[in-house]
C-alpha positions as CSV (number, residue, x, y, z in Angstrom):
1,X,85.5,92.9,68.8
2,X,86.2,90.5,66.2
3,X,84.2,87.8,64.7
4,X,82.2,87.8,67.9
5,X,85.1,87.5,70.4
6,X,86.1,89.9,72.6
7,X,89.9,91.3,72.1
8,X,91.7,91.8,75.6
9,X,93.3,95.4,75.8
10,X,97.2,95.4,76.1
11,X,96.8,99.0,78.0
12,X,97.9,99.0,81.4
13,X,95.0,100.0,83.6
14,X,95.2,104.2,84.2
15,X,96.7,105.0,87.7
16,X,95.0,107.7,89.5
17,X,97.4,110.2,89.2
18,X,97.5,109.7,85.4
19,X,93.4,110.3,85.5
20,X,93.8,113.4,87.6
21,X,96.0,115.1,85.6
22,X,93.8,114.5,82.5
23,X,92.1,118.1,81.8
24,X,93.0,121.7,81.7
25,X,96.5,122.5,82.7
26,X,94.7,125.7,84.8
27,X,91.7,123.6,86.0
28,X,90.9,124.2,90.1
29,X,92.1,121.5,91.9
30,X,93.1,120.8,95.6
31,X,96.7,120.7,96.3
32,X,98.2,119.9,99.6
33,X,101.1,121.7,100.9
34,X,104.2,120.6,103.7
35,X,106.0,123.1,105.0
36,X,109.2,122.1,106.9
37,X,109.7,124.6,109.9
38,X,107.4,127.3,111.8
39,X,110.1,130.2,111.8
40,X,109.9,133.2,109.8
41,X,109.9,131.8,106.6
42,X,107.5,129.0,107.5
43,X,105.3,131.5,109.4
44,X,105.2,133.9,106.1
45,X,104.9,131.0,104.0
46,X,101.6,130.3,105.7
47,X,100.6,133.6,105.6
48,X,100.5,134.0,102.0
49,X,99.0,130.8,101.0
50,X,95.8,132.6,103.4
51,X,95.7,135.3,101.6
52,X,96.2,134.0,97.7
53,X,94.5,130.4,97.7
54,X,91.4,128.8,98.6
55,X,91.8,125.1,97.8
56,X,94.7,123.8,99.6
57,X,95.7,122.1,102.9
58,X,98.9,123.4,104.8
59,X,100.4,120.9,106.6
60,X,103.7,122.5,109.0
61,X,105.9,120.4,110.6
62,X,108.1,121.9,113.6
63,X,110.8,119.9,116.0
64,X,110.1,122.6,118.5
65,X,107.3,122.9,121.2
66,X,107.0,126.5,120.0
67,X,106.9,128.2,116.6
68,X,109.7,131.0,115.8
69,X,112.5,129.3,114.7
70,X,115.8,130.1,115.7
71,X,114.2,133.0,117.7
72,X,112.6,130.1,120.0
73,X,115.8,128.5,120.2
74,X,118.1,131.1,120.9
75,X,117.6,133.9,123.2
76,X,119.5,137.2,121.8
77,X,121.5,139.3,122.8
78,X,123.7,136.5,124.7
């Protein structure tokens, strides 16, 4: 403020990202998770994020009906 006027700010307003990541670097926060494919990987992938973490969301994709990968797909032996 000078001489009773107000002086605009030339600061680009803060997105939200940039406010969320404002803090400490090892501060809980809730992170959200997409996992391409439900196969083995996918399925331990899932499994471990159960039993390490709390505040998360798992989202898994899958272009099959079924989970299991190329186990679902293809039937062995033949």
């Amino acid at each position: 403020m000078a001489d009773g006027f107000i002086v605009p700010s030339t600061a680009a307003p803060e997105t939200d990202a940039q406010h969320r990541l404002r803090g400490p670097i090892h501060a809980q926060r809730h992170v959200r998770i997409v996992c391409i494919g439900a196969g083995a990987s996918g399925l331990l992938m899932a499994y471990k994020l159960q039993k390490h973490f709390t505040n998360y969301s798992l989202q898994v994709y899958e272009k099959n009906s079924e989970v299991s990968g190329t186990w679902f797909e293809n039937r062995y032996p033949g």
